[in-house]
Each structure stands twice: as C-alpha cells, then as structure tokens.
N, C-alpha and C positions, 0 to 999 in steps of 0.2 A: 378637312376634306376626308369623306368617307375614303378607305383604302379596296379598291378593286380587288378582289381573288382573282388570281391563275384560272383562266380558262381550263373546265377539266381534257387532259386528251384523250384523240380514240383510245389509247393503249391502258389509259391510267381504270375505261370504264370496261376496261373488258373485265369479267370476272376469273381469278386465279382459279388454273385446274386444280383439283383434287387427286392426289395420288391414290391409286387405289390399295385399299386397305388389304395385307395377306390375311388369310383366314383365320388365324392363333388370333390377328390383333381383332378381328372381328365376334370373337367369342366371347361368350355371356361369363360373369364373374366367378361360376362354379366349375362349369368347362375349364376355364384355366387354369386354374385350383388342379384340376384332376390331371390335367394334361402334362403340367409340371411336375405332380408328384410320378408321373408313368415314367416321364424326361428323365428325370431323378436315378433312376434306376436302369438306363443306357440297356447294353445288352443283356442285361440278364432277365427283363420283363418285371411283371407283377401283376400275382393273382388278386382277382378281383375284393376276394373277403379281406385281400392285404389294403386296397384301395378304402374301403368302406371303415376298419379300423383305424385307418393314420389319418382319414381328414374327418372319422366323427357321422360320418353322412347316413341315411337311410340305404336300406335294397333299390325303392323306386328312382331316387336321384340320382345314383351312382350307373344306375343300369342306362337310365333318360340320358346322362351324360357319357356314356360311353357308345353308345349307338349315335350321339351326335358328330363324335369325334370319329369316329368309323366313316360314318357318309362324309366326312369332309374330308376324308382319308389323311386325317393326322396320327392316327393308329391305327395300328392292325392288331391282328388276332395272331398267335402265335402257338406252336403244341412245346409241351415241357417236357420230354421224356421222363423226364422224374417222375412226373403227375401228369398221364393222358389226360385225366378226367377233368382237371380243374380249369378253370381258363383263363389265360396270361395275356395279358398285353403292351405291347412296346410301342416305344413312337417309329415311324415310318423311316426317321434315317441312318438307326440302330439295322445291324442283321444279329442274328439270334449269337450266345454264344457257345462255344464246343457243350459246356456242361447243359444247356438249354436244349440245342439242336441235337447235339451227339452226334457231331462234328460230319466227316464226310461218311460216315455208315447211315446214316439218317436221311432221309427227303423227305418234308412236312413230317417231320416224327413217327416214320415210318423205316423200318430198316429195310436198306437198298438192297436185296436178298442180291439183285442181279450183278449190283457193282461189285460187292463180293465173290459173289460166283466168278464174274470175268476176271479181278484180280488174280484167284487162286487158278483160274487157269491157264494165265500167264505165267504165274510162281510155277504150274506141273512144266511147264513147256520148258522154260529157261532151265528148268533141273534137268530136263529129261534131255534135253538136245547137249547140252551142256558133262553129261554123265554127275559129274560135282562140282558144285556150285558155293559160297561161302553169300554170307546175307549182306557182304556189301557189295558183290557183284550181281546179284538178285535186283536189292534196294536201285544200285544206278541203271541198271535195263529196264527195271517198272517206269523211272522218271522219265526216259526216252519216249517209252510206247503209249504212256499213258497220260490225258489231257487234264485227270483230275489230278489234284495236288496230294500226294501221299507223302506222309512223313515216316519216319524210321520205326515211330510207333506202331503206324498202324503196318508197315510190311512185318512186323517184329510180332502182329496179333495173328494176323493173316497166316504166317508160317507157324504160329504156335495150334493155331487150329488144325492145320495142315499134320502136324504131330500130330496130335490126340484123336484124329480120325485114321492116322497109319497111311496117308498118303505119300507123308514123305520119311525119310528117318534123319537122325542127325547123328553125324558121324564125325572123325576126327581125321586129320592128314597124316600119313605114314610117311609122307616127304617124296614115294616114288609112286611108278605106275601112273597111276590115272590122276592120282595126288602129287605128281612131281613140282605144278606152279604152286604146292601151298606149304610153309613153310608145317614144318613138323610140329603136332599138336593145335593146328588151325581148325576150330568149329566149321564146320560144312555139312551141305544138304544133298541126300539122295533120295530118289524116288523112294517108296515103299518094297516093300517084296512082293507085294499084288501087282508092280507094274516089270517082271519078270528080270530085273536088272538084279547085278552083283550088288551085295552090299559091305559098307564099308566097318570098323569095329563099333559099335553101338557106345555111346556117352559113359552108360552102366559101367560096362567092360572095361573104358579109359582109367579107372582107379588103379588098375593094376601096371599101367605103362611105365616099362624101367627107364622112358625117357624122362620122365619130369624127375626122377633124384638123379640123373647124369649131370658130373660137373663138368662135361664138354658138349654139354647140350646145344652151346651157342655155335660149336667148332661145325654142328653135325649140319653134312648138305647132301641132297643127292648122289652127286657122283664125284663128292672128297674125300680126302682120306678115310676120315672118322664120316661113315652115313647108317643107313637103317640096311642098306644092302652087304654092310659086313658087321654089321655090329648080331654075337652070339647070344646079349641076349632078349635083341629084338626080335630074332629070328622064334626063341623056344615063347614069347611071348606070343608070337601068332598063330603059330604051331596051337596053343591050346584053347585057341580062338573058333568058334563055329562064325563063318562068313557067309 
C-alpha cells in the first residue's frame, strides 16, 4: 500500500520572513574590503592615499567606494589637524582622537578661539576676585562653572598663555598677608601689573629666598614662633625686592 504524505498545513506553507539585511552585510565585496580596513584603524582615521596603498586599489575605486560608504553613512569625513589638507576617514561609531581632533581646543579642526577666550576669562576672574590664587584652586572652580570637560592640562596651557601675554604673573607665598592660607614657597597666580593690583615676588626673584636652605623651614607658620613675620632674614630679603 502506497503510504499517504501529511497533509501540508496553513503554517508549514506560509513562507519564512526574511530578516532584514543591515547595510555593511549588504555591501559589495570591495566596499567591505575598504570598510574594514577604515574599521581597522578605530579612532585615529585614514587618509585616503593610506587606503589606496594597503588594499592595491586604483583612484577611481577607492574614491567609487568611499562616497558609497558615505551615502550609507557607514563613514564619515573627518579633519586631521595634523594635515587640514588631506582627507581622513573613520567609521561612524569611532569619535575622532585628541591627536586627530585636538582634543577640546578644536571644533571640526577648527580652533575654538571662543572656548578659549571664555576659559581665560574665567581664569582673570577667579584671580582677580580671589587677589591669589594657586592652580589647583583655579583648576577645581573651572570644573564647577564650566560644562566642558577640562583637564589639568589644558587649565595648565590656558594659564601658561595667560603668562606670556602678562595677564597674569606667577608668584610665590610669603606665608602672610594676602598669602597667609598658602603655605610658604606655594606657586600662585596674580593678575598682571596692567590690571592695577599689588604684585607678589616674581618666580625669577624666588632663587634667592633664604627659605628654601632654612633647616626649620617645616617649623615656619604664620603666626608661630619661627614665621616670615620675625624671621631677619626674610625681612632684608624683601627689603631688596621691587614689588
């Protein structure tokens, strides 16, 4: 006796969906090629004539392949501060990196003249309301006020510019006065002389301070026994100081 087949059922003749394909799996065999080797090199990008020697290819392919990869926005176009001129590109879920971007001074590899400007006008403020200031009380009142991320570096560039234009000076702690919260020989910032304030002994000058060979330098405070307010020869030290 012939053996009867299973009836097929509704479900067995529906035909199975198809997931749909993301875009990388939908791309032509050179596209991938190229996509990979961009993948390959994460945040730091790759200039195109870099692309065109590592896989062998022509001008017209390389270029046909990357404007495909653009429109399907698998890559983007990226600026290298290193090389305005040349042109880089990253896959889409890299962001550029500090030596790429040039970190938070840069927007599209352009320098943020403004973020700049507004950090250093924060640095004159905190100085200026402050009389003296040291760079880590600086540092932690920028991270308060300010929404971009700034590291020790760049407040540490910020105020070195801040030097070399004479806005502000750097000066050192006498332990009293207006320097009484900083222990004696503490680096600290004051406005410039253009911003009509007292200045305090200039870096230069610090060479000759008889506190750093004092072997009671640890003893010395403000208002104890051993401080700058009776020591004779802190006093002829200032004395020959122009402030």
């Amino acid at each position: 006796m012939e053996e009867m087949s299973r009836p097929a059922t509704t479900s067995s003749l529906k035909r199975k969906k198809t997931e749909p394909k993301s875009l990388s799996d939908a791309l032509g065999d050179t596209d991938q090629r190229v996509l990979e080797v961009i993948k390959d090199t994460k945040d730091m990008g790759i200039w195109t004539r870099d692309i065109k020697n590592k896989m062998k290819l022509t001008d017209h392919v390389v270029t046909k392949s990357l404007k495909s990869l653009l429109a399907k926005k698998l890559i983007k176009e990226v600026v290298n501060i290193q090389n305005k001129a040349r042109k880089h590109y990253m896959a889409v879920e890299f962001e550029p990196s500090k030596e790429v971007s040039g970190g938070a001074w840069y927007v599209e590899g352009k320098l943020d003249t403004k973020f700049i400007n507004d950090l250093k006008n924060i640095c004159m403020t905190i100085i200026g309301r402050q009389k003296v200031a040291t760079f880590e009380g600086i540092y932690d009142l920028l991270k308060k006020v300010t929404k971009v991320e700034c590291t020790e570096q760049h407040v540490g560039e910020i105020l070195n510019s801040m030097l070399l234009e004479n806005e502000i000076i750097e000066v050192k702690s006498t332990g009293w006065g207006e320097y009484h919260s900083f222990p004696v020989g503490t680096l600290c910032y004051r406005l410039g002389s253009g911003a009509g304030l007292g200045k305090g002994a200039r870096v230069g000058a610090m060479a000759s301070i008889p506190c750093g060979m004092c072997p009671r330098i640890n003893q010395c405070t403000p208002d104890g026994v051993i401080s700058p307010a009776t020591c004779e020869y802190y006093k002829k030290w200032l004395s020959d100081l122009n402030f």
